[in-house]
N, CA, C and O atoms as a GROMACS GRO file, in nm:
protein
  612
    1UNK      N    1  12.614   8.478  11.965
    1UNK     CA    2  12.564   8.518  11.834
    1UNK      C    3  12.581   8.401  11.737
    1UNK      O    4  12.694   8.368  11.700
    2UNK      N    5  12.445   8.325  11.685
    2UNK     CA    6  12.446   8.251  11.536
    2UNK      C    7  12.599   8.288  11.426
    2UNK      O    8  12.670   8.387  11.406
    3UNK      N    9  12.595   8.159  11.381
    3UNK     CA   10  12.688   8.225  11.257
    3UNK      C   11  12.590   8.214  11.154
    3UNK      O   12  12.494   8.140  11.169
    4UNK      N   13  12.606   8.276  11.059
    4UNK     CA   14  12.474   8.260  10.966
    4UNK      C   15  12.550   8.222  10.811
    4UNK      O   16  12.649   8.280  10.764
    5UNK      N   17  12.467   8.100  10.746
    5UNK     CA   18  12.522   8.060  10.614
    5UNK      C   19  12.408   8.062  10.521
    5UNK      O   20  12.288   8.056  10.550
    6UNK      N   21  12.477   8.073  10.372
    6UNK     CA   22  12.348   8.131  10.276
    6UNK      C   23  12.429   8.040  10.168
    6UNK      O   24  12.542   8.074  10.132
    7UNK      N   25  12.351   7.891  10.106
    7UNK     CA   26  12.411   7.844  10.023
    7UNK      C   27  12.322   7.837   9.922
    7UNK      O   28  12.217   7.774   9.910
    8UNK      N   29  12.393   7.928   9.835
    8UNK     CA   30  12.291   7.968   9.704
    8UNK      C   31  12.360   7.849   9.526
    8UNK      O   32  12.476   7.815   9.504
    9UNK      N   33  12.258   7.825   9.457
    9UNK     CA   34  12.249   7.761   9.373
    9UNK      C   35  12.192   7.823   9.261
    9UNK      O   36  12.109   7.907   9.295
   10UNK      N   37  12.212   7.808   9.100
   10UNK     CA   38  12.143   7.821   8.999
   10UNK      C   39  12.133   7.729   8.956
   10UNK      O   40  12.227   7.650   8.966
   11UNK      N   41  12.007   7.691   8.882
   11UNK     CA   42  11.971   7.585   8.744
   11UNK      C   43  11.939   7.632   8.598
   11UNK      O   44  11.894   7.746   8.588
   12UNK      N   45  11.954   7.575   8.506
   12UNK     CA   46  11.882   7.599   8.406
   12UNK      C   47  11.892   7.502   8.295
   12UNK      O   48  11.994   7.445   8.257
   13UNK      N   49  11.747   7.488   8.239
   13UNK     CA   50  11.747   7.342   8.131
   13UNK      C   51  11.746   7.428   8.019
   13UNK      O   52  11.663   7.517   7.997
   14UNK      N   53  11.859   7.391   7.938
   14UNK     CA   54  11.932   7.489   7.839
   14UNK      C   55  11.998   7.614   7.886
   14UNK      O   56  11.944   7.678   7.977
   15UNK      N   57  12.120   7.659   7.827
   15UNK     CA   58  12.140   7.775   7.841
   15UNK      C   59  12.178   7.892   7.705
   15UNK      O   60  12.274   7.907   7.630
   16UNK      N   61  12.073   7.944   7.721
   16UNK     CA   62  11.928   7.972   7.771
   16UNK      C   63  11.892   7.894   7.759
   16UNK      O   64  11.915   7.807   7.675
   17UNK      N   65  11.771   7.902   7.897
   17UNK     CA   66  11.598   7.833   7.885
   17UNK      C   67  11.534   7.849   7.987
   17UNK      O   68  11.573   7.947   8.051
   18UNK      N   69  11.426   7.778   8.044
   18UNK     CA   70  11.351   7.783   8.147
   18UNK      C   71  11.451   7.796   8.290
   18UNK      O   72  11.527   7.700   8.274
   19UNK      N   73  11.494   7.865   8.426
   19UNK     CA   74  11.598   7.845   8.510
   19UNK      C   75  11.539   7.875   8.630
   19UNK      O   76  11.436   7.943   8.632
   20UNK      N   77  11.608   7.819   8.765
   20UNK     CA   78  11.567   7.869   8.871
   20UNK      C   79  11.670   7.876   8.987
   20UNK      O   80  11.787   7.840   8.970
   21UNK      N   81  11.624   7.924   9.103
   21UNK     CA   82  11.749   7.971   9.157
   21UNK      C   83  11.737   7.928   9.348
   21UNK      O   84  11.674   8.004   9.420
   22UNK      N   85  11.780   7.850   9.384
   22UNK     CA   86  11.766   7.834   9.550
   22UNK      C   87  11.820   7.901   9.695
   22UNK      O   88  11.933   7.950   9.686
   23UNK      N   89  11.767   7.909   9.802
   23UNK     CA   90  11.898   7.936   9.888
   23UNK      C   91  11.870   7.871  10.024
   23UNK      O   92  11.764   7.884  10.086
   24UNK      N   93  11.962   7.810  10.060
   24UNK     CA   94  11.940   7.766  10.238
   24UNK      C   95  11.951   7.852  10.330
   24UNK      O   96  11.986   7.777  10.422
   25UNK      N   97  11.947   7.942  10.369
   25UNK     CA   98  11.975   7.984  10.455
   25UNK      C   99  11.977   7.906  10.620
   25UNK      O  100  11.874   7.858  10.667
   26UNK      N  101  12.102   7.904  10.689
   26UNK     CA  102  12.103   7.845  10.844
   26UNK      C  103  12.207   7.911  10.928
   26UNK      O  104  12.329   7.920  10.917
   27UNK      N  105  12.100   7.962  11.034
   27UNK     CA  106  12.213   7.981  11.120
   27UNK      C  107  12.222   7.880  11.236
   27UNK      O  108  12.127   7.815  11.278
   28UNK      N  109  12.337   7.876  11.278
   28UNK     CA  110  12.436   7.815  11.323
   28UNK      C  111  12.481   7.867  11.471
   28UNK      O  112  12.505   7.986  11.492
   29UNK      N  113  12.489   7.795  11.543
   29UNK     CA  114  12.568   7.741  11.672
   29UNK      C  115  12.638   7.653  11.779
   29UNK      O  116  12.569   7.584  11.854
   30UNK      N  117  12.790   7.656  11.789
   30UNK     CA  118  12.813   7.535  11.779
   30UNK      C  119  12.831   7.434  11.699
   30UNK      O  120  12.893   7.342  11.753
   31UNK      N  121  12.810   7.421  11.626
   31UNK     CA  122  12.813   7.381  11.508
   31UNK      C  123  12.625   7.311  11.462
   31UNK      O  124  12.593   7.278  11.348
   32UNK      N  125  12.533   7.307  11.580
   32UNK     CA  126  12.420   7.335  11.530
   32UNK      C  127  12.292   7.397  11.481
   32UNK      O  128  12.253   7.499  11.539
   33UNK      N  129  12.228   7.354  11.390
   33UNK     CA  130  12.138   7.433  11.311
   33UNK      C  131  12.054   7.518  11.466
   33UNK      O  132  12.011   7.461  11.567
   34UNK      N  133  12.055   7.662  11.437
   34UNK     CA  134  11.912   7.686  11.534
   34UNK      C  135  11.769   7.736  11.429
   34UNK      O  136  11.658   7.771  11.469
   35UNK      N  137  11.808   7.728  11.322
   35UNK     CA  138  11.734   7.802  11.236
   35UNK      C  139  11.766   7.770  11.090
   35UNK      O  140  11.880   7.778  11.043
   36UNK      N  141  11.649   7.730  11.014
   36UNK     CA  142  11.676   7.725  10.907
   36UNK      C  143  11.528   7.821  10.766
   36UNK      O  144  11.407   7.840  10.777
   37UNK      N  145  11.620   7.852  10.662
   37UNK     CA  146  11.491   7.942  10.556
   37UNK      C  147  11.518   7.850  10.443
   37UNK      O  148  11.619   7.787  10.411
   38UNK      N  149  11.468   7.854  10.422
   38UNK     CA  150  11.428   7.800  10.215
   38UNK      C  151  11.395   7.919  10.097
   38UNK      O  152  11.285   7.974  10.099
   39UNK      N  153  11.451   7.940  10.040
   39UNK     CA  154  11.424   8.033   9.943
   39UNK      C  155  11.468   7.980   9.771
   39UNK      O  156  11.579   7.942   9.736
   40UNK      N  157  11.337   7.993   9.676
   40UNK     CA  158  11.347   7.981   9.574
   40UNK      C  159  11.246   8.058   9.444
   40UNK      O  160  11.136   8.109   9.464
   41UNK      N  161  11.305   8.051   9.333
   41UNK     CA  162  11.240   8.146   9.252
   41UNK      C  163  11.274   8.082   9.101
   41UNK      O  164  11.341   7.980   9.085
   42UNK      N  165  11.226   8.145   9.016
   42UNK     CA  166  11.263   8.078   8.878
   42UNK      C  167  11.200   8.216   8.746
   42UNK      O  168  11.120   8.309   8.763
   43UNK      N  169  11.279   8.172   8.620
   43UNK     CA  170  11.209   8.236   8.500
   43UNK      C  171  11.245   8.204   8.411
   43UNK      O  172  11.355   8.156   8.386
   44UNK      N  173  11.106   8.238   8.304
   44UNK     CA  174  11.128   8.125   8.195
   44UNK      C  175  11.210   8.133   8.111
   44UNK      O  176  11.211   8.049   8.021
   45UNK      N  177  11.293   8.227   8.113
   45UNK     CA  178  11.369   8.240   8.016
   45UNK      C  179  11.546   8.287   8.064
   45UNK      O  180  11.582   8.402   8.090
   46UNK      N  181  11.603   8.208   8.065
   46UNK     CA  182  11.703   8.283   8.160
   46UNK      C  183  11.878   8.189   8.106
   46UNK      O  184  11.911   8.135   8.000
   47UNK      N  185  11.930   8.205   8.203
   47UNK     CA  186  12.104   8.175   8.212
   47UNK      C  187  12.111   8.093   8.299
   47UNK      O  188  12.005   8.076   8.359
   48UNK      N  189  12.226   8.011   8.342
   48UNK     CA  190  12.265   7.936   8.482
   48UNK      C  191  12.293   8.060   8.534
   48UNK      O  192  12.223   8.106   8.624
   49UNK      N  193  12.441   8.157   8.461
   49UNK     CA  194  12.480   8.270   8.559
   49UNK      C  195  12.378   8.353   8.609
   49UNK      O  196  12.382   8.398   8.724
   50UNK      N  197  12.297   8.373   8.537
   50UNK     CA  198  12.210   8.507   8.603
   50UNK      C  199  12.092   8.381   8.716
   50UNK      O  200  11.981   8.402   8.764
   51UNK      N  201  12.140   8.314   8.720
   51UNK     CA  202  12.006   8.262   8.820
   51UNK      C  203  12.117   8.202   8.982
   51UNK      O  204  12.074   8.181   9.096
   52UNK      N  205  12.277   8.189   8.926
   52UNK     CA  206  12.339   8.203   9.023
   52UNK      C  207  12.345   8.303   9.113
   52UNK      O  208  12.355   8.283   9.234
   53UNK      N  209  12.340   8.425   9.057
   53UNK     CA  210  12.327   8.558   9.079
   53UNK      C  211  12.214   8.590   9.157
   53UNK      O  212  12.211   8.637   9.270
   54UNK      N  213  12.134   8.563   9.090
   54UNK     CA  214  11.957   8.582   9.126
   54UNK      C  215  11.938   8.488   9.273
   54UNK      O  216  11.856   8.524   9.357
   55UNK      N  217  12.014   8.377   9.292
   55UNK     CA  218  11.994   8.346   9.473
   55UNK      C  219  12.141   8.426   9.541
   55UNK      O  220  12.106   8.445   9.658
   56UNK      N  221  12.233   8.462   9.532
   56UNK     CA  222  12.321   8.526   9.598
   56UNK      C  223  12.228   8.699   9.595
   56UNK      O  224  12.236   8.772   9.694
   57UNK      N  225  12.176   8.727   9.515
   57UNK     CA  226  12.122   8.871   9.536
   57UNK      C  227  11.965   8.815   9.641
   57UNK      O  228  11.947   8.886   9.740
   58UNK      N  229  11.886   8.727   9.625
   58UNK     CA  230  11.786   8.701   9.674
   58UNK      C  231  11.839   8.650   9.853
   58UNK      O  232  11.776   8.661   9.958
   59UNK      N  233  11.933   8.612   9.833
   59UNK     CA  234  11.987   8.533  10.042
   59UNK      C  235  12.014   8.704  10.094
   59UNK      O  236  11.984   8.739  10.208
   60UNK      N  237  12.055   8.771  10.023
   60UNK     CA  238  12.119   8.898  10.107
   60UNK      C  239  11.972   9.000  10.080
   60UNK      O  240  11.964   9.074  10.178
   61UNK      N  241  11.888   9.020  10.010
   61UNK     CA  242  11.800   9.113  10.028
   61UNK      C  243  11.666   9.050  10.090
   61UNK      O  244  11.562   9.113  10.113
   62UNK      N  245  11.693   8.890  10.118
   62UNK     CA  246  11.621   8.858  10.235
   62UNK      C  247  11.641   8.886  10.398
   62UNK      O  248  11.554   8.882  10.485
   63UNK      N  249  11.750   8.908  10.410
   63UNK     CA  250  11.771   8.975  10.575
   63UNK      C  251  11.716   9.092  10.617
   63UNK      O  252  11.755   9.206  10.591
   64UNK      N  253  11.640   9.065  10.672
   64UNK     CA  254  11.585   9.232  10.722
   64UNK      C  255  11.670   9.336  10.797
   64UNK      O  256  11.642   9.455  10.784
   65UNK      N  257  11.745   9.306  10.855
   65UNK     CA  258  11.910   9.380  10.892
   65UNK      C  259  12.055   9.329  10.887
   65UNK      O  260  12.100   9.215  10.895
   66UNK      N  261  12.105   9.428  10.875
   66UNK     CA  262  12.258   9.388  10.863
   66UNK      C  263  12.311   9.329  10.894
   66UNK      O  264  12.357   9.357  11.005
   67UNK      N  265  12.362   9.175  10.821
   67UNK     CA  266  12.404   9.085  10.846
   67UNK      C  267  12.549   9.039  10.873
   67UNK      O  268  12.612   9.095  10.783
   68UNK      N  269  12.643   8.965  10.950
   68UNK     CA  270  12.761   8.902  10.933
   68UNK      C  271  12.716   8.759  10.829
   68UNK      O  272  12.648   8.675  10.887
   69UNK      N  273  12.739   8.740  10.734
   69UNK     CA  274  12.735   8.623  10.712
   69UNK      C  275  12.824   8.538  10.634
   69UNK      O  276  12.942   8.568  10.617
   70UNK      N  277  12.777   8.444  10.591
   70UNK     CA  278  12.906   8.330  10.452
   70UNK      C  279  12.808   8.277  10.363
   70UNK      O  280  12.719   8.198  10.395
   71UNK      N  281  12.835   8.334  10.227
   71UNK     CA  282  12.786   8.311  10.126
   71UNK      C  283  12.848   8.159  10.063
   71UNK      O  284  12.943   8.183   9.987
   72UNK      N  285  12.831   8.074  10.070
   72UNK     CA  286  12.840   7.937   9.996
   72UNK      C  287  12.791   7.909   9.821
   72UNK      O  288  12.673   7.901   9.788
   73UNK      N  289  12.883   7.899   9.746
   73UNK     CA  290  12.820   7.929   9.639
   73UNK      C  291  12.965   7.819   9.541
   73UNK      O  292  13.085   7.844   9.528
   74UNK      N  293  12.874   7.689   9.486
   74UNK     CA  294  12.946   7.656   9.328
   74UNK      C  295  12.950   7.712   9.217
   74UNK      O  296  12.949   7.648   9.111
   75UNK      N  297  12.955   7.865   9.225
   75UNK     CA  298  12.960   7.941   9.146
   75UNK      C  299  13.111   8.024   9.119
   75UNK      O  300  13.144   8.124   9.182
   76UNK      N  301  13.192   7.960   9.010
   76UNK     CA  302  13.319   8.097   9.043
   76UNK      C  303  13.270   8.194   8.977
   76UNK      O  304  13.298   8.306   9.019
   77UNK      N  305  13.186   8.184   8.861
   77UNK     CA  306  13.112   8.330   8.828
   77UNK      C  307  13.103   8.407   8.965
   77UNK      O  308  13.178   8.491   9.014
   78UNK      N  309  13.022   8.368   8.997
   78UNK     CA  310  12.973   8.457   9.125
   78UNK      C  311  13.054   8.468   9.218
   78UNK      O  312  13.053   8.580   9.270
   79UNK      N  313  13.145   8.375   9.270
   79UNK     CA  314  13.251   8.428   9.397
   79UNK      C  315  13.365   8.521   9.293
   79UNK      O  316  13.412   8.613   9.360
   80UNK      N  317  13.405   8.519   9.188
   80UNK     CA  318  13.529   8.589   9.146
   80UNK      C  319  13.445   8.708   9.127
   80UNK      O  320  13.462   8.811   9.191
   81UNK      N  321  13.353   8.690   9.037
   81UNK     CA  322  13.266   8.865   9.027
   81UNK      C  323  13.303   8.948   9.098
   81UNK      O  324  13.372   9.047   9.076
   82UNK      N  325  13.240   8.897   9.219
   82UNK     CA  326  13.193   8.964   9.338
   82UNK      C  327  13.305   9.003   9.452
   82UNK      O  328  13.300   9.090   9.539
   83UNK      N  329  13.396   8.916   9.422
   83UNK     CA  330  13.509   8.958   9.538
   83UNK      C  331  13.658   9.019   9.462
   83UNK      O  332  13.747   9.074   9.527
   84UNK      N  333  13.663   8.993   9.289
   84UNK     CA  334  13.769   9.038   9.221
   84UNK      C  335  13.740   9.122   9.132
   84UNK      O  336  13.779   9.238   9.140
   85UNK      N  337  13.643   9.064   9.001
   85UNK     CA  338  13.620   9.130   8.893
   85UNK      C  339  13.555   9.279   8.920
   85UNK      O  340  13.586   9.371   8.845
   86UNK      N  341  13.458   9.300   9.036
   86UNK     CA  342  13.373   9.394   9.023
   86UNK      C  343  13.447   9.494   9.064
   86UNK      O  344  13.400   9.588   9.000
   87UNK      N  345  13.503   9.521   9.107
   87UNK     CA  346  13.623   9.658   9.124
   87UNK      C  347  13.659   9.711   9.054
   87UNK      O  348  13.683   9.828   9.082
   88UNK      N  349  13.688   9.665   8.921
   88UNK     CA  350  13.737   9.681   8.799
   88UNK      C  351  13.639   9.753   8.716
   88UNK      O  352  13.656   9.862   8.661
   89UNK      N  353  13.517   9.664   8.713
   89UNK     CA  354  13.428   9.661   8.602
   89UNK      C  355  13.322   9.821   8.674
   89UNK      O  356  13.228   9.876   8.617
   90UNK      N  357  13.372   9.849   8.784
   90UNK     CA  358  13.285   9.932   8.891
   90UNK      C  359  13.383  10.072   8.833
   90UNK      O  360  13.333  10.179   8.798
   91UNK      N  361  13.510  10.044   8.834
   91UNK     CA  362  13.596  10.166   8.796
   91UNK      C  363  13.606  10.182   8.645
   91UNK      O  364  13.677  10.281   8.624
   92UNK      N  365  13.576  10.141   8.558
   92UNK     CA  366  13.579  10.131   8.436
   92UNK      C  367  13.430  10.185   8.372
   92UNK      O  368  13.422  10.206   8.251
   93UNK      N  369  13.325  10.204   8.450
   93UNK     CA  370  13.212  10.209   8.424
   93UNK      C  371  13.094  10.114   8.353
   93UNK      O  372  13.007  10.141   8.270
   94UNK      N  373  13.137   9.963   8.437
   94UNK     CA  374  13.068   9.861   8.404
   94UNK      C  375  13.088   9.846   8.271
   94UNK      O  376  13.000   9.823   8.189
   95UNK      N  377  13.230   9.863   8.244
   95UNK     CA  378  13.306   9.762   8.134
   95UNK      C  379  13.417   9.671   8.161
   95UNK      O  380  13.494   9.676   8.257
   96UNK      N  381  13.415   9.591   8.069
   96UNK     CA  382  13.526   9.484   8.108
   96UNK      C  383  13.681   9.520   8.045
   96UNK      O  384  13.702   9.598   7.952
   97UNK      N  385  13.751   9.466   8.096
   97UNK     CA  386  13.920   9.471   8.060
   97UNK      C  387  13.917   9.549   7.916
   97UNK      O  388  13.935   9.669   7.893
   98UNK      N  389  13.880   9.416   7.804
   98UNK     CA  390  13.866   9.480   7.710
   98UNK      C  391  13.747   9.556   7.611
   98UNK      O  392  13.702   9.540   7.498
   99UNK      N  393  13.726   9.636   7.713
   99UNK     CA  394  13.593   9.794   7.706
   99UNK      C  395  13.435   9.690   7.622
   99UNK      O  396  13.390   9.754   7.527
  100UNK      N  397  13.385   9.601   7.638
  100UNK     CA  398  13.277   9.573   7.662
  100UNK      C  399  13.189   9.558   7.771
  100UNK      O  400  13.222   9.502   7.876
  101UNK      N  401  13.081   9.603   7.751
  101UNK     CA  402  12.959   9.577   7.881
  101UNK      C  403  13.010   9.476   7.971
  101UNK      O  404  13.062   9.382   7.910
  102UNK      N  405  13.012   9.468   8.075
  102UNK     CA  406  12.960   9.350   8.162
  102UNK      C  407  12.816   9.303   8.115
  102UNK      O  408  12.716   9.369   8.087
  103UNK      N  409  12.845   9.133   8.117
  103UNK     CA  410  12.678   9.095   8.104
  103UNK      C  411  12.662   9.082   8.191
  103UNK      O  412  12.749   9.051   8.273
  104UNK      N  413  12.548   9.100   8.214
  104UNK     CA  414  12.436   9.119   8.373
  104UNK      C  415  12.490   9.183   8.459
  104UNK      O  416  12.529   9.149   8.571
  105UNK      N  417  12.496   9.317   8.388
  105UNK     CA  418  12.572   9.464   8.530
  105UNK      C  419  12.430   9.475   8.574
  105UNK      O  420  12.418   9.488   8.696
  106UNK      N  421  12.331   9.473   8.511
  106UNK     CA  422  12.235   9.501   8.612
  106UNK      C  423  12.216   9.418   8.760
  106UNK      O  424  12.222   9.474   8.870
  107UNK      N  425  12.198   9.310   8.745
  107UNK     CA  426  12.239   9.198   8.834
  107UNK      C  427  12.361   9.208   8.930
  107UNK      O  428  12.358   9.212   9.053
  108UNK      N  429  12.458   9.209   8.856
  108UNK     CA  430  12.572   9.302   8.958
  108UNK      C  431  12.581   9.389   9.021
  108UNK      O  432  12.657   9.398   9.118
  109UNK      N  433  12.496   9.483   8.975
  109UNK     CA  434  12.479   9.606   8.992
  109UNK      C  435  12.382   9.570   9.171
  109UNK      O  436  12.411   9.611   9.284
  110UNK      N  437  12.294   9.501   9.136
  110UNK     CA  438  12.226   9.466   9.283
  110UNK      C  439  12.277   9.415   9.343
  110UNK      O  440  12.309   9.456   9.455
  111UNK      N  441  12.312   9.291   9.289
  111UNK     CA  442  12.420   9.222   9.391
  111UNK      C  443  12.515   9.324   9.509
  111UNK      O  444  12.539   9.293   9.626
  112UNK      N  445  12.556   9.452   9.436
  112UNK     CA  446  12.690   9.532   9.474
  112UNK      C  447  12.601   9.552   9.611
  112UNK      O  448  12.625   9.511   9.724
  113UNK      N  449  12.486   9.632   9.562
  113UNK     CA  450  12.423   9.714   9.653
  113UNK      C  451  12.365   9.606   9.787
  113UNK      O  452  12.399   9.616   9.905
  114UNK      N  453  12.289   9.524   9.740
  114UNK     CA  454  12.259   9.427   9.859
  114UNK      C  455  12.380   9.340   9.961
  114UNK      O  456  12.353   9.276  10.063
  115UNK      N  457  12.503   9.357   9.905
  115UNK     CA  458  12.604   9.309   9.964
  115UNK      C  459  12.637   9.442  10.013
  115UNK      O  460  12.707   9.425  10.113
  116UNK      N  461  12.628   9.508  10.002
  116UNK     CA  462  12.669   9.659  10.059
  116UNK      C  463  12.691   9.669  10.200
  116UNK      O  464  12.793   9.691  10.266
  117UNK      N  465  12.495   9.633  10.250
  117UNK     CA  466  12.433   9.605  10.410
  117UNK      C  467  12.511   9.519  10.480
  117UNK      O  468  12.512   9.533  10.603
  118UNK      N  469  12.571   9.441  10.434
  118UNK     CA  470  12.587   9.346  10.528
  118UNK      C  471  12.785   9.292  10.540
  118UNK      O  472  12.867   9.332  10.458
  119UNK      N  473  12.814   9.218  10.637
  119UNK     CA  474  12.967   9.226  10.642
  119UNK      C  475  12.930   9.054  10.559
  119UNK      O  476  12.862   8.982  10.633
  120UNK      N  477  12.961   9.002  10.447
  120UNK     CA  478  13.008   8.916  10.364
  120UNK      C  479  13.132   8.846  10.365
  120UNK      O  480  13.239   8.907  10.372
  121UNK      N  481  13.125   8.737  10.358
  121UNK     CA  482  13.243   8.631  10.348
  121UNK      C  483  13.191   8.521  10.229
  121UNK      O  484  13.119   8.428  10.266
  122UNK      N  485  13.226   8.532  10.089
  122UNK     CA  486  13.228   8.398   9.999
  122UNK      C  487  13.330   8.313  10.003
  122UNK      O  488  13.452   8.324  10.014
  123UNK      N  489  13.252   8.226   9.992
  123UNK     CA  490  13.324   8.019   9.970
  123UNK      C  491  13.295   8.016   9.866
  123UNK      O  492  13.200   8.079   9.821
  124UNK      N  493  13.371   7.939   9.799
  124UNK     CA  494  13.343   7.856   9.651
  124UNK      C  495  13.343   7.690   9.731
  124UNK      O  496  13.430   7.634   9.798
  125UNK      N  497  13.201   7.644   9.688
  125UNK     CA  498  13.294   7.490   9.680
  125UNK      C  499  13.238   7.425   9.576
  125UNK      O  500  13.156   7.482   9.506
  126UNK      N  501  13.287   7.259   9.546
  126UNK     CA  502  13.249   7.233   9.427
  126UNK      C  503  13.129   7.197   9.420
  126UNK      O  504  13.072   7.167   9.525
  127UNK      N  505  13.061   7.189   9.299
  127UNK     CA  506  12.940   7.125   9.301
  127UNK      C  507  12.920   6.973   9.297
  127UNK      O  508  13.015   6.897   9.279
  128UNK      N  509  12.773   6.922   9.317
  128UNK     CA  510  12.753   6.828   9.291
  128UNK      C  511  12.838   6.687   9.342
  128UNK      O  512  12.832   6.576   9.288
  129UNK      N  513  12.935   6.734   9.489
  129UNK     CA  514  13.031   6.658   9.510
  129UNK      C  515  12.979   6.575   9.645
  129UNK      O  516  13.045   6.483   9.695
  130UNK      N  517  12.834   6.630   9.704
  130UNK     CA  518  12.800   6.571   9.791
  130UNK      C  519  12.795   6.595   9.909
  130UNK      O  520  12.795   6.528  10.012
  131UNK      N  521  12.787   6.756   9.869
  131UNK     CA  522  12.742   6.826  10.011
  131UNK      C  523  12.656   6.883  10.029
  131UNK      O  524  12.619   6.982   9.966
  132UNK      N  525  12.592   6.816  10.147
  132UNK     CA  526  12.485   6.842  10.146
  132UNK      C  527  12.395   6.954  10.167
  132UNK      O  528  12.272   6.946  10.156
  133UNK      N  529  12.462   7.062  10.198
  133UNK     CA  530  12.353   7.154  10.173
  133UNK      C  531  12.376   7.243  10.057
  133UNK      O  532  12.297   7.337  10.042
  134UNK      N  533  12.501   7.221   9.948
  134UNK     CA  534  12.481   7.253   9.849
  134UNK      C  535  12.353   7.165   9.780
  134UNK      O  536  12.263   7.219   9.716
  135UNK      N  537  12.361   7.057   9.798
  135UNK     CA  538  12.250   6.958   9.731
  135UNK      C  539  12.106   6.989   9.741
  135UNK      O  540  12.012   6.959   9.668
  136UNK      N  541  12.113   7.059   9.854
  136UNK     CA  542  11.982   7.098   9.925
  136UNK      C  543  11.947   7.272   9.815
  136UNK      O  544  11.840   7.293   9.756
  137UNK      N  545  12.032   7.341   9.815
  137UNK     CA  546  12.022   7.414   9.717
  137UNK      C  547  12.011   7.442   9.582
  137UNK      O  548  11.974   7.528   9.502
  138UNK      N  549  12.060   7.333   9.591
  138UNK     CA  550  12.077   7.259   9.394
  138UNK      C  551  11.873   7.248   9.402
  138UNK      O  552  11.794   7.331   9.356
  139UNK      N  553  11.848   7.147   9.461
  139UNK     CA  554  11.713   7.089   9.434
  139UNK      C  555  11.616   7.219   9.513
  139UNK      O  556  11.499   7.185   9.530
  140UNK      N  557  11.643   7.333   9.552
  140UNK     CA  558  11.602   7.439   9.534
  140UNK      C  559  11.562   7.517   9.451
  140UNK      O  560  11.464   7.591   9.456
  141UNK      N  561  11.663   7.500   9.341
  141UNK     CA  562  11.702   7.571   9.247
  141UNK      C  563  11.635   7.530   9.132
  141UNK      O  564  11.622   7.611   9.040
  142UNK      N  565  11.578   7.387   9.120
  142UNK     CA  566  11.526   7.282   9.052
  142UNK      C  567  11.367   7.319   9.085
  142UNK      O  568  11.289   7.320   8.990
  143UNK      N  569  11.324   7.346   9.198
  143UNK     CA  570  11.229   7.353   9.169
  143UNK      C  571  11.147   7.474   9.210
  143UNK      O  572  11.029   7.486   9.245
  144UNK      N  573  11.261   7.572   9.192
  144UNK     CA  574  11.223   7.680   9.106
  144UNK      C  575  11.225   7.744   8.992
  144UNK      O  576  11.223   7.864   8.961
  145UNK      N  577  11.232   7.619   8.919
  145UNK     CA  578  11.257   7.605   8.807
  145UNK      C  579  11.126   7.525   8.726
  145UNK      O  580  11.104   7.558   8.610
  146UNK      N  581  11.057   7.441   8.776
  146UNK     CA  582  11.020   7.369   8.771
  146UNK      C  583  10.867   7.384   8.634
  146UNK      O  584  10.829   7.332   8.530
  147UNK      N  585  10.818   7.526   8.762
  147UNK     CA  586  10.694   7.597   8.684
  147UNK      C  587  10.713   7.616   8.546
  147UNK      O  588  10.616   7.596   8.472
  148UNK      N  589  10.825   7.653   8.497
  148UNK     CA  590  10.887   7.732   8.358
  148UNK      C  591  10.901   7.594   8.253
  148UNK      O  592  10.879   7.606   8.132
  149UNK      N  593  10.939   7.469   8.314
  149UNK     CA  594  10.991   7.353   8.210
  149UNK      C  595  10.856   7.333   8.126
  149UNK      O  596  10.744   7.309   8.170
  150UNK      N  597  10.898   7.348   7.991
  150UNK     CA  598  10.801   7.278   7.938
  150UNK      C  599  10.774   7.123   7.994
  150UNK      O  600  10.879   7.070   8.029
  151UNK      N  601  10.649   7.034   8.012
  151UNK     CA  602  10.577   6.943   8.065
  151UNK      C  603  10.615   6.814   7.955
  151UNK      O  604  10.640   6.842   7.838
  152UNK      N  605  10.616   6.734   7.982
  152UNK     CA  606  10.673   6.620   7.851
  152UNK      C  607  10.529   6.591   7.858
  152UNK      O  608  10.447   6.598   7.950
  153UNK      N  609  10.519   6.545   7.688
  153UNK     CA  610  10.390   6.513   7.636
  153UNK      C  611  10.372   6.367   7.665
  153UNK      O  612  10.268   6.310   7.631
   0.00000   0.00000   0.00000
């Protein structure tokens, strides 16, 4: 059996502004690729977090069945959310510690459910440090982003 990895990325020029969001998907054997997906998306108006979000919810509701996999993500938004904060914010009724909304429970809210299907393992690693298939996700993320940038005159 493949091991399967999903290294998801957000962008955004301003925050807010135009953003987009990547994911690699590869599975793995041996330590080589047998398979690899590309996935990216963007909108014009958006967050880094919610577009971090937006490829960790987009790698898991791309599997058509229930997955083992490892979520890869330079996001601690998104790895603490998802593996600490949301328990809390889930028992509290999608409020935080001190009784405000979660921003982007909706987003969370999918996230919860699309991580639901599948048995999950998140990594944090850092960004931009030269790995390469975070890099590969980064420039995913970029150009799904791309459509939304205003065009220099």
């Amino acid at each position: 059996m493949p091991d399967l990895f999903a290294y998801t990325d957000g962008a955004c020029s301003g925050n807010p502004g135009p953003g987009g969001w990547g994911v690699l998907l590869l599975a793995r054997e041996n330590g080589a690729v047998l398979k690899e997906r590309e996935l990216s998306g963007g909108e014009p108006q958006t967050t880094n977090n919610r577009m971090e979000l937006m490829a960790a919810i987009s790698a898991l509701e791309s599997l058509t069945r229930p997955s083992a996999l490892t979520i890869v993500t330079d996001s601690a938004y998104v790895k603490n959310g998802v593996t600490e904060w949301i328990h809390g914010w889930k028992r509290n009724g999608w409020k935080t510690a001190d009784k405000k909304p979660v921003k982007n429970a909706e987003l969370w809210q999918r996230l919860d459910a699309a991580q639901a299907r599948h048995s999950v393992t998140w990594r944090w690693i850092k960004g931009h440090a030269g790995h390469a298939e975070n890099e590969r996700a980064d420039a995913l993320a970029r150009a799904g982003m791309a459509p939304y940038k205003p065009s220099a005159a």
